[in-house]
N, CA, C and O atoms as a MOPAC input file, in Angstrom:
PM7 MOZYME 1SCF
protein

 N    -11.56600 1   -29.97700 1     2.61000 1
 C    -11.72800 1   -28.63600 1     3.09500 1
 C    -11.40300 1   -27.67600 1     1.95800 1
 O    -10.25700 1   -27.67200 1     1.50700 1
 N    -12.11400 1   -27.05400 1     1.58000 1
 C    -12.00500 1   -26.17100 1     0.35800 1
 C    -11.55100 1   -24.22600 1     0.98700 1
 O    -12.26300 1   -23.22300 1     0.97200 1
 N    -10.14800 1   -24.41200 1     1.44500 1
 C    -10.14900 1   -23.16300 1     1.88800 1
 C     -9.46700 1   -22.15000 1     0.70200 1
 O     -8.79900 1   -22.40100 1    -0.30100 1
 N     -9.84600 1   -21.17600 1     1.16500 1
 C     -9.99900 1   -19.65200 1     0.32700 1
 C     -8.33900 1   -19.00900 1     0.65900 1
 O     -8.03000 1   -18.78000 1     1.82800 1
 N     -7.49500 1   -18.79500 1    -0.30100 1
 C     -6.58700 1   -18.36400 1    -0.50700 1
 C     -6.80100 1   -16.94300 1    -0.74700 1
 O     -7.13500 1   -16.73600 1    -1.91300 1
 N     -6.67700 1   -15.36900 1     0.33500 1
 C     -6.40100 1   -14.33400 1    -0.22000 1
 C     -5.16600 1   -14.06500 1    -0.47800 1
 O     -4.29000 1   -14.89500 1    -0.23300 1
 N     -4.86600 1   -12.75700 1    -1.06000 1
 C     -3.95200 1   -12.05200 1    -1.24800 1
 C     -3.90500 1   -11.00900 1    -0.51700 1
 O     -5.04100 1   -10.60900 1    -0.26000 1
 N     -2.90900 1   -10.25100 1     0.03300 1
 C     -3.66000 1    -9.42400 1     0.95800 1
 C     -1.68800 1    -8.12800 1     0.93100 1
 O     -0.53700 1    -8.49600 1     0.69600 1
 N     -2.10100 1    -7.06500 1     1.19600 1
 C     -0.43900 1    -6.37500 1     1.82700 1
 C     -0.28900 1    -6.11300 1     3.13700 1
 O     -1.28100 1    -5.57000 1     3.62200 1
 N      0.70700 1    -6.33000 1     3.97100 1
 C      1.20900 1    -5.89900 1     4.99500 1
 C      1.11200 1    -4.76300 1     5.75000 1
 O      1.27600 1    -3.89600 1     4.89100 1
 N      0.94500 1    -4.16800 1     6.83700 1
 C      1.21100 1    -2.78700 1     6.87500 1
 C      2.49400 1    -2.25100 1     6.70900 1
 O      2.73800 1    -1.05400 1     6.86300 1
 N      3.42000 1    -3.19500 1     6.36400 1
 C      4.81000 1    -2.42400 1     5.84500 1
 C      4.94300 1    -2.83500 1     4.22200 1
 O      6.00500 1    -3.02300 1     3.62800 1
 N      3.47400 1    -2.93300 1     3.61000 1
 C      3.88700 1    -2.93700 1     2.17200 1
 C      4.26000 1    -4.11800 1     1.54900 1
 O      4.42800 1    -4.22200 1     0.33400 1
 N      4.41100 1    -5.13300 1     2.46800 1
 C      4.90800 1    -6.60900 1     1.78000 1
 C      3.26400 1    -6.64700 1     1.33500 1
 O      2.25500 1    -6.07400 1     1.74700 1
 N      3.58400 1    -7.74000 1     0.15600 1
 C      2.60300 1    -8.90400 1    -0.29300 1
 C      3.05900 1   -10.34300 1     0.30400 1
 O      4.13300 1   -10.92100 1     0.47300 1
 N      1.19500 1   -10.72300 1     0.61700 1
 C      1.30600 1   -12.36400 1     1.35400 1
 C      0.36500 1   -12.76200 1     0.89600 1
 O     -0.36000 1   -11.94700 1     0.32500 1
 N      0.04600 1   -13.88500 1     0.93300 1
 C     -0.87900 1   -14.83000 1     0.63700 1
 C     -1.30700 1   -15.47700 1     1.68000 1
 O     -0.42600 1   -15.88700 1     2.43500 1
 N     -2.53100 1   -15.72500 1     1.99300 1
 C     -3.13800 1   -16.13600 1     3.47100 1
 C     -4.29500 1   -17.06900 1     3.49400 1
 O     -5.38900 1   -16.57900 1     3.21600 1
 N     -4.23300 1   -18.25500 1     3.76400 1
 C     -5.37300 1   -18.89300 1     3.36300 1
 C     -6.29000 1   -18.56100 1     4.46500 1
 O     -5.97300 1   -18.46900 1     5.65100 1
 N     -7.67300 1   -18.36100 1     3.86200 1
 C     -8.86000 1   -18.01000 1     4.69500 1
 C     -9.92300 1   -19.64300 1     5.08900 1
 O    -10.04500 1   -20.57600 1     4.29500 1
 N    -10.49900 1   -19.58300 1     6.36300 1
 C    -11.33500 1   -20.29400 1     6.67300 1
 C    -12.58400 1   -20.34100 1     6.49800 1
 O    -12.72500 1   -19.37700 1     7.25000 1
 N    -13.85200 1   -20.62500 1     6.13300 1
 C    -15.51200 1   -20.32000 1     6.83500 1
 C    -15.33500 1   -20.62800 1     8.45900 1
 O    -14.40800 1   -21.11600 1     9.10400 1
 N    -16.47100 1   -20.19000 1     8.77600 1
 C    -16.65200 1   -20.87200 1    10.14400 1
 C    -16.89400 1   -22.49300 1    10.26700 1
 O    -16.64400 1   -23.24700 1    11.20700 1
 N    -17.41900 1   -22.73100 1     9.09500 1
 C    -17.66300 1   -24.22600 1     9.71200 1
 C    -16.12100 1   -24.73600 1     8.85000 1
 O    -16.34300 1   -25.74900 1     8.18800 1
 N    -15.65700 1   -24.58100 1     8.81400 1
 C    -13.88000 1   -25.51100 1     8.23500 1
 C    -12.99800 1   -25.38400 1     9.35700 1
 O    -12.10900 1   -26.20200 1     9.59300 1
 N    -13.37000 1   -23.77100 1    10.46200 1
 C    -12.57400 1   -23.70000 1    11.55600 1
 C    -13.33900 1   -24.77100 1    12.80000 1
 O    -12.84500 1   -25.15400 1    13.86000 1
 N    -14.21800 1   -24.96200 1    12.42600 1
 C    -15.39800 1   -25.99800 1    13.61700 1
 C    -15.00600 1   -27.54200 1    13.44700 1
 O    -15.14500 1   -28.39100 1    14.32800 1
 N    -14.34800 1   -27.82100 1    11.80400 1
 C    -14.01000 1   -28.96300 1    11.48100 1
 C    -12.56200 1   -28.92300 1    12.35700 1
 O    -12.33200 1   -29.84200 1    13.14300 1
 N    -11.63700 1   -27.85700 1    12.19100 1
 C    -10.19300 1   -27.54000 1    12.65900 1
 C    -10.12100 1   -28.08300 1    14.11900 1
 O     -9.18100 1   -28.58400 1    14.73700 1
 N    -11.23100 1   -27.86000 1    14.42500 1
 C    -11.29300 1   -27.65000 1    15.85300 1
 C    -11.97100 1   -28.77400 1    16.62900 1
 O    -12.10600 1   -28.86700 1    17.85000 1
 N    -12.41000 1   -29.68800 1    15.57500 1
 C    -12.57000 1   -31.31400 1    15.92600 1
 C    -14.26400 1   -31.05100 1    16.71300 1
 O    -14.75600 1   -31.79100 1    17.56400 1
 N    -14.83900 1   -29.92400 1    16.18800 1
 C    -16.53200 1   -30.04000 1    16.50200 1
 C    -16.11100 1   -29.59900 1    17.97100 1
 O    -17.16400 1   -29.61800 1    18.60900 1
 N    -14.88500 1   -29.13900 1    18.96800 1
 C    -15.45400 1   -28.67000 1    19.73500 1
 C    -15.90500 1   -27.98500 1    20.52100 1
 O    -16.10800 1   -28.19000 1    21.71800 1
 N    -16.20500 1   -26.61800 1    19.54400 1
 C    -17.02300 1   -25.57200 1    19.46500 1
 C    -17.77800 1   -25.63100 1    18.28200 1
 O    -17.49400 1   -26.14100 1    17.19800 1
 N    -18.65400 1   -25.10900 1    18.60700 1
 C    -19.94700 1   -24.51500 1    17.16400 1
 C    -19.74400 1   -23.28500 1    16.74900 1
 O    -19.10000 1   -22.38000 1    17.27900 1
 N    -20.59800 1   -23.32500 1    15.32800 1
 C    -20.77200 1   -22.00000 1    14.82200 1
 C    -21.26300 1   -20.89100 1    15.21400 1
 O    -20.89400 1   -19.73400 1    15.01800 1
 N    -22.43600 1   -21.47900 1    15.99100 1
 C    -22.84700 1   -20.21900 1    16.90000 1
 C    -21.96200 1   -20.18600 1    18.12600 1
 O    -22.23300 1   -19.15100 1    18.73400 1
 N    -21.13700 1   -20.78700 1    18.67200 1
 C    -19.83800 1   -20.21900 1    19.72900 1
 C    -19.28500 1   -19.15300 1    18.42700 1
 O    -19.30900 1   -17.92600 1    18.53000 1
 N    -18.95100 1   -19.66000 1    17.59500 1
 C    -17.59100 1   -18.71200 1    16.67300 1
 C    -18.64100 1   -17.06300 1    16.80200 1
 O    -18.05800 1   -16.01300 1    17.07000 1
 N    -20.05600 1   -17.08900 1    16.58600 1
 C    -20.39900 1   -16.43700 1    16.10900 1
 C    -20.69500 1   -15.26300 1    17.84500 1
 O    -20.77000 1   -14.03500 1    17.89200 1
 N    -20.76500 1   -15.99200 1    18.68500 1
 C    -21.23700 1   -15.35400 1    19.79800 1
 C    -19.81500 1   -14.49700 1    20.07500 1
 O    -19.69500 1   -13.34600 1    20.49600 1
 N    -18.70900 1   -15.53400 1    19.66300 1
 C    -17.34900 1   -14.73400 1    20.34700 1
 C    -17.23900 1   -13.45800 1    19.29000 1
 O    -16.81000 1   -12.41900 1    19.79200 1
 N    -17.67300 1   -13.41600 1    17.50700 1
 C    -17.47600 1   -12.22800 1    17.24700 1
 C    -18.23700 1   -11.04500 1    17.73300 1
 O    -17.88100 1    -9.87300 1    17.60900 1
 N    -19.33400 1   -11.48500 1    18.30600 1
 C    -20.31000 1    -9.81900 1    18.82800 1
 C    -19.61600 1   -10.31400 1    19.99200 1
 O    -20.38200 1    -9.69700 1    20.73300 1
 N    -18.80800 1   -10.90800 1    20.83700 1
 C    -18.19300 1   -10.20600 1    22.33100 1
 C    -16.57900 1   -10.01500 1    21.83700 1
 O    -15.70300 1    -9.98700 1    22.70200 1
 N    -16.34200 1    -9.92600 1    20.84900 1
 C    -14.59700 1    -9.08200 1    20.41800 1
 C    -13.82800 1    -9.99600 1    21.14000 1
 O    -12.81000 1    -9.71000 1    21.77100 1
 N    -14.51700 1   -11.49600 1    20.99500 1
 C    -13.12600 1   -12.24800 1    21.22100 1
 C    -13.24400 1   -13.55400 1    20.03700 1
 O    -14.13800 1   -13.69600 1    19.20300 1
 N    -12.07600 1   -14.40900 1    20.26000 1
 C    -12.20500 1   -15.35300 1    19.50300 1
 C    -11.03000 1   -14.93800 1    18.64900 1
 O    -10.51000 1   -13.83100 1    18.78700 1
 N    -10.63800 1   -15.77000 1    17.82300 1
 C     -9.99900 1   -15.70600 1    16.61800 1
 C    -10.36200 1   -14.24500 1    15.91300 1
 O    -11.47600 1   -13.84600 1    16.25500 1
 N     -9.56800 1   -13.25700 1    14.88900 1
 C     -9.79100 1   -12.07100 1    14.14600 1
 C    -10.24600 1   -12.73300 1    12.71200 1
 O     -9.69500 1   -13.49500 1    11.91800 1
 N    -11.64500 1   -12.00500 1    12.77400 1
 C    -11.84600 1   -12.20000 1    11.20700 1
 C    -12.15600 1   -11.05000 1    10.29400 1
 O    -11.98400 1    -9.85500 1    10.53300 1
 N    -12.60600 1   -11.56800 1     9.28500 1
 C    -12.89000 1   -11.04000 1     8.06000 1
 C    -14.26500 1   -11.07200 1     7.48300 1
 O    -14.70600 1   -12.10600 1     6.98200 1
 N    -14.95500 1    -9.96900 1     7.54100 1
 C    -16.41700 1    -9.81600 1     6.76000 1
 C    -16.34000 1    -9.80800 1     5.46800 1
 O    -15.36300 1    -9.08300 1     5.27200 1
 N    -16.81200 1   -10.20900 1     4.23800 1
 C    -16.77100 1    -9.81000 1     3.40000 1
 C    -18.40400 1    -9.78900 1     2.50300 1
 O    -18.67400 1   -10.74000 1     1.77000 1
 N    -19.31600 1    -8.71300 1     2.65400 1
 C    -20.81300 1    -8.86600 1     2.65500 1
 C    -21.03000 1    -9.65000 1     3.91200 1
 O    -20.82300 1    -9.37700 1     5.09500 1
 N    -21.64900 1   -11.01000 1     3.13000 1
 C    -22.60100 1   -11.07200 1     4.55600 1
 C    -21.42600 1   -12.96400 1     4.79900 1
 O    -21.89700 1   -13.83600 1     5.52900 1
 N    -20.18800 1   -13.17500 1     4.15000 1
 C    -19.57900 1   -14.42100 1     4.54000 1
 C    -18.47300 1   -13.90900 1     5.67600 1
 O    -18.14600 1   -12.73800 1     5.86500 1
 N    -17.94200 1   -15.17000 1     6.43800 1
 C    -17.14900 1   -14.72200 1     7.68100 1
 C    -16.15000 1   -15.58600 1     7.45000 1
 O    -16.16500 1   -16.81700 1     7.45600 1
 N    -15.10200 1   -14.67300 1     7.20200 1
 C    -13.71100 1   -15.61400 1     7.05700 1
 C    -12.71200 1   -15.86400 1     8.19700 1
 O    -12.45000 1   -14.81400 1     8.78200 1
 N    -12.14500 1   -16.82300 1     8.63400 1
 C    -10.68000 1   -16.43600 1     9.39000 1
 C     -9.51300 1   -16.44600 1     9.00600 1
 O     -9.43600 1   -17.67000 1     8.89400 1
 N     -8.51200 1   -16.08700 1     8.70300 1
 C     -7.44200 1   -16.10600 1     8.54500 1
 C     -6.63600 1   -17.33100 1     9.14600 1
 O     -6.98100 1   -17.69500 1    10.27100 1
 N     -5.65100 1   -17.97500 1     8.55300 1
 C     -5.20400 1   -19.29100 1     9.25700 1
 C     -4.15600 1   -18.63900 1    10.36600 1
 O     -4.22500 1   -18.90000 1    11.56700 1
 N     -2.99900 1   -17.58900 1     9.66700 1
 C     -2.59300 1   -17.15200 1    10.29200 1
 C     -3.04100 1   -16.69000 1    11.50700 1
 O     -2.31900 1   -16.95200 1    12.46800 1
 N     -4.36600 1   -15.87300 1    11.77000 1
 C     -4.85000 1   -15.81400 1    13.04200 1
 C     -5.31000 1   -16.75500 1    13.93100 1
 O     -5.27500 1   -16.83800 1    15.15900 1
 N     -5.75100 1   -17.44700 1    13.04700 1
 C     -6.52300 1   -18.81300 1    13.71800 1
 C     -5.15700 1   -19.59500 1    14.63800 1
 O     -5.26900 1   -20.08500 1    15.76200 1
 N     -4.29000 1   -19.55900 1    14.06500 1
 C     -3.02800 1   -20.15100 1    14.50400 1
 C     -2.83200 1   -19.30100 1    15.87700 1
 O     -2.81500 1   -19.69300 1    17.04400 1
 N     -2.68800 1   -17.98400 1    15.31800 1
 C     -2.32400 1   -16.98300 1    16.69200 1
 C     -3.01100 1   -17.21000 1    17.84500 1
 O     -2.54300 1   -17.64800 1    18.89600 1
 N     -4.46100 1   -16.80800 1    17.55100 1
 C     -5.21700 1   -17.44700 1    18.64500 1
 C     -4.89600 1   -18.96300 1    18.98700 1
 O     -4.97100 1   -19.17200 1    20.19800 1
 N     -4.57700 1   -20.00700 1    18.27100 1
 C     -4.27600 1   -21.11300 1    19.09000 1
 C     -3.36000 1   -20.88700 1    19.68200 1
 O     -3.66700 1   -21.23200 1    20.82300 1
 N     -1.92900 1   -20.35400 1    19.70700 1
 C     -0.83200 1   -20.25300 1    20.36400 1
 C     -1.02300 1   -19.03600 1    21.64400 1
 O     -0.04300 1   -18.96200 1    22.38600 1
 N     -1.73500 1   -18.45400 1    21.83900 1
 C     -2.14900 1   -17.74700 1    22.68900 1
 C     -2.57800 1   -18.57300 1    23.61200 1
 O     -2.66100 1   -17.93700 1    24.66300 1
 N     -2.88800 1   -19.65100 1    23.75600 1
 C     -3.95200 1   -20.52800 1    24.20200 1
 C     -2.85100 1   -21.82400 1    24.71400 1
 O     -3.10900 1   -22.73700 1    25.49800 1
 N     -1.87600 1   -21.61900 1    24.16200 1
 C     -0.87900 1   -22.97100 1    24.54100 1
 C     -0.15100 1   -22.41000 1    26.31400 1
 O      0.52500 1   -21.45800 1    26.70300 1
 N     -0.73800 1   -23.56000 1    26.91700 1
 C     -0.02500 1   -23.21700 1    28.47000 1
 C      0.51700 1   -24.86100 1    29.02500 1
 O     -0.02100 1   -25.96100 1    28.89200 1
 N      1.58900 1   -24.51600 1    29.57400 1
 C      2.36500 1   -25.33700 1    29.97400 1
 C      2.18100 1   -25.85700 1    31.26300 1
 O      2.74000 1   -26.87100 1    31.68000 1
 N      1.20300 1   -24.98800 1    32.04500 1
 C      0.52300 1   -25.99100 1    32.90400 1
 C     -0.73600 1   -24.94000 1    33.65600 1
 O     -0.87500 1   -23.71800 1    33.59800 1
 N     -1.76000 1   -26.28500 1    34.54900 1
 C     -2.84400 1   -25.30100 1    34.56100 1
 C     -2.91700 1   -23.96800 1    35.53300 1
 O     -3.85200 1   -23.18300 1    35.68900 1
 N     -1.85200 1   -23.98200 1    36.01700 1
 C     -1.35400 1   -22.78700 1    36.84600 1
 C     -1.21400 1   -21.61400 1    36.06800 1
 O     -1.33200 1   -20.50500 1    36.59100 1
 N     -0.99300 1   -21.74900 1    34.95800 1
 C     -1.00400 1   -20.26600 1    33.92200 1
 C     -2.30200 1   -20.45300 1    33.28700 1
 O     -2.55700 1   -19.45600 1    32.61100 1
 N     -3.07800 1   -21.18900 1    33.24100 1
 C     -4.11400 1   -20.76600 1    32.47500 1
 C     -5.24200 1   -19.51900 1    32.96900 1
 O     -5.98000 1   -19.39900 1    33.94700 1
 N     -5.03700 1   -18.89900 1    32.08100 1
 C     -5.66000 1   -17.75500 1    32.29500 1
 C     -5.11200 1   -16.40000 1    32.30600 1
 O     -5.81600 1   -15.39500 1    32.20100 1
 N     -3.63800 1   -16.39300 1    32.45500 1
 C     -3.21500 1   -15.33700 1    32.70500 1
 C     -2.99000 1   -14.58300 1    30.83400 1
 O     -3.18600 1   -15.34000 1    29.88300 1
 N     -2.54900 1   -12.97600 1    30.57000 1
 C     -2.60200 1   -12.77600 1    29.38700 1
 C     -1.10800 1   -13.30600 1    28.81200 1
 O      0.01000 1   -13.43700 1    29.31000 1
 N     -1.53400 1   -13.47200 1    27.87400 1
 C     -0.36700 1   -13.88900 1    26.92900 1
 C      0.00700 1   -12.67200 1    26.27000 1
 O     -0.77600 1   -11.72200 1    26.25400 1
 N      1.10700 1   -12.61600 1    25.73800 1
 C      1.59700 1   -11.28200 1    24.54500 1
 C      1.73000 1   -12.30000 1    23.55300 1
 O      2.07300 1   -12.00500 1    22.40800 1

C-alpha cells in the first residue's frame, strides 16, 4: 500500500503529519467491502469518511478514516443507528 504522508497545521497552530489514503487503498482497508463507486456516491451525499480533493485525486485521511470507523463501533445491535458524538 503506497500511502501518501501529508503535512498539514491544526486549527490551533500545531504541526502533524497525517497519512493520506486513495480510494482504492481505503477499499483494500476495508477488505473489498465497499467499492469505489460506494466511496464515491457517499462523497456527492456528504457522508462517508472526510476527504481531501486535490485537482482531480481523492484522498482520505487515516485519521478520519479511523474516526469514521469508530463512529461505527456499537456494542450491540440495539444501538445501531443511533448518532454517535
Amino acid at each position: 500500500m503506497a500511502v501518501i504522508s501529508v503535512s498539514d497545521t491544526t486549527s490551533e497552530g500545531e504541526h502533524r503529519n497525517d497519512e493520506r489514503l486513495t480510494p482504492d487503498e481505503l477499499v483494500a482497508r476495508w477488505k473489498h467491502r465497499v467499492n469505489t463507486k460506494t466511496l464515491a456516491n457517499w462523497r456527492s451525499l456528504g457522508s462517508g469518511p472526510r476527504f481531501t480533493r486535490i485537482g482531480n485525486r481523492i484522498l482520505y485521511s487515516l485519521s478520519a478514516v479511523m474516526d469514521y470507523e469508530e463512529r461505527r463501533d456499537y456494542g450491540s445491535t440495539k444501538d445501531y443507528g443511533k448518532e454517535k458524538n
